[in-house]
C-alpha positions as CSV (number, residue, x, y, z in Angstrom):
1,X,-243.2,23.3,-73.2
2,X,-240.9,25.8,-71.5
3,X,-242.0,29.0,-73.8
4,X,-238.6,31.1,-72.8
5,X,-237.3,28.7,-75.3
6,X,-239.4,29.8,-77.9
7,X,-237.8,31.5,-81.4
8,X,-240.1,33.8,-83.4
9,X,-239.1,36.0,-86.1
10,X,-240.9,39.2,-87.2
11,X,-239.9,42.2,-90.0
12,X,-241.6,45.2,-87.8
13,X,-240.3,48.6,-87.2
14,X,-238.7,49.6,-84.1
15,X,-239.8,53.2,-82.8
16,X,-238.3,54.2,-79.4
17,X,-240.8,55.9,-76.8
18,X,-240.1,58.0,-74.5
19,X,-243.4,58.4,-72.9
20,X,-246.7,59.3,-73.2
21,X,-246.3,61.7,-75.2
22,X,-244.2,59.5,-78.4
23,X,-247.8,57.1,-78.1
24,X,-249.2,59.0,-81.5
25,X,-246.0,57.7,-83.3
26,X,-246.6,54.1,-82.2
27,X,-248.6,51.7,-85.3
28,X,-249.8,48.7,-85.5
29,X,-247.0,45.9,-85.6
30,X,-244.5,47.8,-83.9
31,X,-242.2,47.3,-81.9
32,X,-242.0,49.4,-78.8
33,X,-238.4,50.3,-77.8
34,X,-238.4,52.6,-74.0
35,X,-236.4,52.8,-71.0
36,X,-239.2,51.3,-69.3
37,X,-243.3,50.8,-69.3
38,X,-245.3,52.0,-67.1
39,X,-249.6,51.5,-66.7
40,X,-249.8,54.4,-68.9
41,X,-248.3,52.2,-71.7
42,X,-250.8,49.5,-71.4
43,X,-253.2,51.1,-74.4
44,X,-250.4,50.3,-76.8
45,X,-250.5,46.8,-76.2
46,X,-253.0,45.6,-78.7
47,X,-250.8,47.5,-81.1
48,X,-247.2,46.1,-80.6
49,X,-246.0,43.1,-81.9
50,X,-242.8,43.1,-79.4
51,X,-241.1,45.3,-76.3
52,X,-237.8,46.0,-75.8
53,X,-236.6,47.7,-72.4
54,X,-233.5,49.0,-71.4
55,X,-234.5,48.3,-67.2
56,X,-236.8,45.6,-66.1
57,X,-236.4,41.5,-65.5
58,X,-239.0,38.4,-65.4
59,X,-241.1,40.3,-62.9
60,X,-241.2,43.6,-64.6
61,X,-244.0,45.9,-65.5
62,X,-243.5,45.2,-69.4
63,X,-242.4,41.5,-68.7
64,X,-245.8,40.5,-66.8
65,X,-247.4,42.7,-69.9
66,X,-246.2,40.6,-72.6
67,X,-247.1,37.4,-71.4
């Protein structure tokens, strides 16, 4: 099953994250909303139900992540 065809919906909250920084505002279930991710976002993972990026494609940093 191709999973790019996948539909899920979620109620979360959407907090935008600048960087390191922003982490403390992050909770669990949100949704992360940045520019872009970087390693040093990798310790909210367990925490986010979804990302959202403004840069990036298939093979980026927050796109390998999320698989």
């Amino acid at each position: 099953m191709d999973r790019s065809r996948w539909t899920v919906r979620i109620r979360a909250i959407v907090r935008r994250v600048a960087g390191p920084t922003d982490f403390d505002r992050i909770q669990l279930g949100d949704v992360l909303l940045t520019e872009a991710t970087t390693e040093a976002f990798n310790i909210l993972l367990p925490l986010l139900s979804a990302i959202i990026t403004d840069t990036g494609g298939a093979r980026s940093h927050a796109a390998i992540l999320a698989r």
